[in-house]
N, C-alpha and C positions, 0 to 999 in steps of 0.2 A: 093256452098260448105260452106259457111259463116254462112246461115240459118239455117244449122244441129242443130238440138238440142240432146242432149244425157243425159241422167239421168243417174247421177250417186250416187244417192241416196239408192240404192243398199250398197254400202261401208260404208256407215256411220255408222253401227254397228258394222262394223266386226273389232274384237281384238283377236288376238290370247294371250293364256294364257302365263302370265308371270312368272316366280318366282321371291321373291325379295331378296335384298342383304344376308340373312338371309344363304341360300345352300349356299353360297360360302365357300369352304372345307380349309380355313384360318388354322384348328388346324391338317392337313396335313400336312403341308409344314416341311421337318425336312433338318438337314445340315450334313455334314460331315466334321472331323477335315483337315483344310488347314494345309500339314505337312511341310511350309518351310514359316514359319513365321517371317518376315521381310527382306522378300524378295518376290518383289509384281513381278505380272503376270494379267494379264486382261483376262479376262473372257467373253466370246461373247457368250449367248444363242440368237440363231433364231430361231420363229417360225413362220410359214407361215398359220397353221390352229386355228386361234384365232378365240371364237365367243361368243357374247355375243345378246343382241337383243335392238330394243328400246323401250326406255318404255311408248312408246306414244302409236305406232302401232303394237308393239311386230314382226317386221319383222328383221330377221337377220341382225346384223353387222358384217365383217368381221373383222379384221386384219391384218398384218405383225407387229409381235412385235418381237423387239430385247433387250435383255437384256444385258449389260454389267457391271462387276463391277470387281473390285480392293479388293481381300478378305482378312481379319484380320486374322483370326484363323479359319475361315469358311466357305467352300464350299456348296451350296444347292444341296440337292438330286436331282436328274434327275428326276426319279420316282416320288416321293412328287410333283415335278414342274408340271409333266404330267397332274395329277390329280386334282390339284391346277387349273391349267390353265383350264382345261375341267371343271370344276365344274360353268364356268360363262357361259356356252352353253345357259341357257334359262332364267339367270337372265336378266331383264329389268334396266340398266344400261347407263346412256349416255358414250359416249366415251373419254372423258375429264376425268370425274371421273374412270370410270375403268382404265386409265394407270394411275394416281393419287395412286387407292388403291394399285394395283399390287407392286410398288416401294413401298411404306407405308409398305406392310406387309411383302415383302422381305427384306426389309431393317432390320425391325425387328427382323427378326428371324436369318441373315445372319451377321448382325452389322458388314456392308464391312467397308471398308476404305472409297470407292467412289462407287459410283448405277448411271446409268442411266438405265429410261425403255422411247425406242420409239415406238412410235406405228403411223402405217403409215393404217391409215383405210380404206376401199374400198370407191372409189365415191358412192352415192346416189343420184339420179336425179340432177347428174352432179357436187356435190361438193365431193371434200374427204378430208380428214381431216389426218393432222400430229402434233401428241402431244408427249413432251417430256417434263418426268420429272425427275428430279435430286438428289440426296442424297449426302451431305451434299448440304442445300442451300445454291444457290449464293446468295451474299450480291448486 
């Protein structure tokens, strides 16, 4: 069984098509007014169907990303989020950088108090990855 030889040279072209950062639906995202302003409440979105791809081999990344944050004057729309989130379905993305931009552009638009975005990635050929980033930085 040692002798096997197997080609796998076959693979070595194949890329499935990617898109780049470019679709991502960033000028969707919209908020609504948080009506009890100075007085905080935490905010937990889960989602379980995150996807983006890699941009090496353009095969799917999953997710579990959870959103939390602490709102100023601003709630993010549900809807908007939906949209926002689906819009990275076929961007070519590593997964360090997409929970990176996610918090970046929600922060943005939401100007919480406090943001965290975690993302708990599916294993691939046995590692998985958990990235957490933060709004305001820690020192």
């Amino acid at each position: 069984m040692g002798n096997v030889k197997v080609d796998h040279s076959k693979y070595q072209n194949i890329r499935f098509d990617t898109q780049d950062e470019s679709v991502i639906l960033t000028e969707i995202l919209e908020t609504i007014p948080y009506e009890y302003p100075g007085k905080e409440v935490e905010v937990e979105i889960p989602t379980a169907e995150f996807t983006s791809v890699c941009p090496w081999s353009g095969l799917p990344d999953f997710a579990e990303i959870k959103i939390t944050f602490v709102p100023d004057r601003h709630l993010i729309e549900m809807k908007s989020l939906k949209y926002y989130l689906t819009s990275y379905r076929n961007v070519g993305i590593y997964q360090e950088h997409a929970t990176r931009r996610i918090l970046e552009e929600l922060a943005a638009v939401a100007k919480p108090k406090r943001m965290r975005v975690e993302a708990l990635w599916n294993p691939r050929g046995g590692l998985g990855t958990r990235v957490v980033a933060e709004f305001p930085e820690k020192s």
